[in-house]
C-alpha positions in Angstrom: -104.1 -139.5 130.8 -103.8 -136.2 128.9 -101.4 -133.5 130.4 -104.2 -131.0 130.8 -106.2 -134.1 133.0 -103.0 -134.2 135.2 -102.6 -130.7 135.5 -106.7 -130.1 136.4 -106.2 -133.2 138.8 -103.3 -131.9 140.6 -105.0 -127.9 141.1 -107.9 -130.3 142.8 -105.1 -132.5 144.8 -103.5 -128.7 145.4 -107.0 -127.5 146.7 -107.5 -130.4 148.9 -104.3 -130.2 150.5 -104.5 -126.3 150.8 -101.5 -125.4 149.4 -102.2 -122.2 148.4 -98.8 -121.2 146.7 -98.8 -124.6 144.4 -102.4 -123.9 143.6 -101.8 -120.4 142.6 -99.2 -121.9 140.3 -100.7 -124.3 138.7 -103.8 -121.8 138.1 -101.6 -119.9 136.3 -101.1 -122.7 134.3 -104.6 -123.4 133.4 -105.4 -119.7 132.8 -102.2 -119.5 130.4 -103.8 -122.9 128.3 -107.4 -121.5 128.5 -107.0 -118.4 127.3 -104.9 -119.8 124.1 -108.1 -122.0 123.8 -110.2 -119.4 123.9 -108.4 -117.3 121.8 -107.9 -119.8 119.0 -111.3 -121.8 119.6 -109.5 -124.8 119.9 -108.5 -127.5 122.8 -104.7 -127.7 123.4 -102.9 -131.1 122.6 -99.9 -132.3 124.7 -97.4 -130.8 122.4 -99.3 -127.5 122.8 -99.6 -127.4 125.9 -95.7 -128.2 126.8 -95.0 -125.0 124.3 -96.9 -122.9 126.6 -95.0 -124.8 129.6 -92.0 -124.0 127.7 -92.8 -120.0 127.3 -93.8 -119.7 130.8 -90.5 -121.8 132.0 -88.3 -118.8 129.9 -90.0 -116.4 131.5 -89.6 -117.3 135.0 -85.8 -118.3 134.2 -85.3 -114.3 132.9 -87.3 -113.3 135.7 -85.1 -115.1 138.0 -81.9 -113.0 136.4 -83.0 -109.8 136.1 -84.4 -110.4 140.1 -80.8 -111.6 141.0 -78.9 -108.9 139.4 -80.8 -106.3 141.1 -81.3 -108.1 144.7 -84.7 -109.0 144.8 -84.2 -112.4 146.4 -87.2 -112.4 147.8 -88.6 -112.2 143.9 -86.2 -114.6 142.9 -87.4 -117.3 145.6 -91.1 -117.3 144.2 -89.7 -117.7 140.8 -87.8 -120.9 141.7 -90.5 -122.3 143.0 -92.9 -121.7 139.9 -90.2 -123.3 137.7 -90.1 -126.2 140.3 -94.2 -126.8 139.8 -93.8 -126.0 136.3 -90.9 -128.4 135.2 -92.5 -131.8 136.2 -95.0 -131.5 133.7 -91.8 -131.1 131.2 -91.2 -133.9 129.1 -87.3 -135.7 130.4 -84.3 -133.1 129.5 -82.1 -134.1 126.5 -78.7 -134.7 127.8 -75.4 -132.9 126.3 -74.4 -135.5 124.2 -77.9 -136.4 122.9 -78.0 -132.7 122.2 -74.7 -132.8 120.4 -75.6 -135.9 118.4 -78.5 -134.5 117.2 -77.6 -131.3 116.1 -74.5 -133.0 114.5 -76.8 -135.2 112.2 -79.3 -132.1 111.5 -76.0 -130.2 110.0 -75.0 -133.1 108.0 -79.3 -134.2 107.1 -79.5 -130.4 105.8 -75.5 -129.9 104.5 -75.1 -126.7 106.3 -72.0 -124.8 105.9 -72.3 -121.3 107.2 -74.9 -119.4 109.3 -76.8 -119.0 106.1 -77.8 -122.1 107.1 -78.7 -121.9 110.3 -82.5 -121.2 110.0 -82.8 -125.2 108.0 -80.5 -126.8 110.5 -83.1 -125.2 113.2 -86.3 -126.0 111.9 -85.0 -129.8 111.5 -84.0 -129.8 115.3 -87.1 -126.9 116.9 -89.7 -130.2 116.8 -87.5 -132.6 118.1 -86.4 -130.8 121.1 -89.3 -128.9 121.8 -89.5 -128.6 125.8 -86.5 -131.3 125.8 -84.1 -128.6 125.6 -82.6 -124.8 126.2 -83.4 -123.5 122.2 -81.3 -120.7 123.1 -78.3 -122.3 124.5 -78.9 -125.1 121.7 -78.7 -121.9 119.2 -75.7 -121.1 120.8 -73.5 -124.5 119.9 -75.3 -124.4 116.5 -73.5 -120.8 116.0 -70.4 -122.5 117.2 -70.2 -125.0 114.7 -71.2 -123.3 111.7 -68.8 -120.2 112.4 
């Protein structure tokens, strides 16, 4: 079953079971996919769809800081919970050293030596951690390496 089938499935499920705040959620979800297929005239793959999970994941995560730093934990608390109806539909989280391993082997696949480099040794790793992983924090230990 497609991702989009699950996700229409489980507003349905959510709609049945009146749960008003998961269903508002996972509308969100549905508008966000629709209106790129809309915009684009085109239906939304798995792959697409799980970069617009991604985009809506960051959001929420900076949402969630910027409400914590200034005290809104009311904010934050409906934040948390989006991420937590969001990230199911995720594909499984890389883990550190499966991170490490791989952005070892893309340094030595593209011979990068400086941050010059950095922009090959990203493109190499962008599609095969796309949704798997933090591409900022990923960034990061890529800048750490190449420094």
């Amino acid at each position: 079953m497609s991702l989009k089938q699950t996700i229409t499935d489980d507003v349905k499920d959510a709609m049945r079971a009146k749960d008003k705040q998961r269903l508002a959620t996972l509308r969100l979800i549905t508008a966000a996919i629709k209106q790129i297929e809309v915009d684009k005239r085109i239906d939304l793959d798995d792959s697409q769809i799980i970069d617009v999970l991604t985009k809506m994941l960051k959001q929420r995560r900076e949402s969630i800081e910027q409400f914590s730093s200034a005290g809104r934990d009311d904010l934050v608390k409906i934040e948390e919970y989006e991420v937590g109806v969001i990230q199911p539909y995720m594909p499984e989280a890389l883990s550190e050293t499966q991170i490490d391993k791989l952005i070892a082997d893309a340094i030595a696949k593209t011979g990068a030596e400086s941050m010059k480099d950095m922009g090959k040794v990203m493109g190499i790793l962008k599609p095969q951690m796309a949704g798997r992983a933090d591409m900022s924090a990923v960034s990061k230990q890529i800048r750490s390496k190449l420094d």
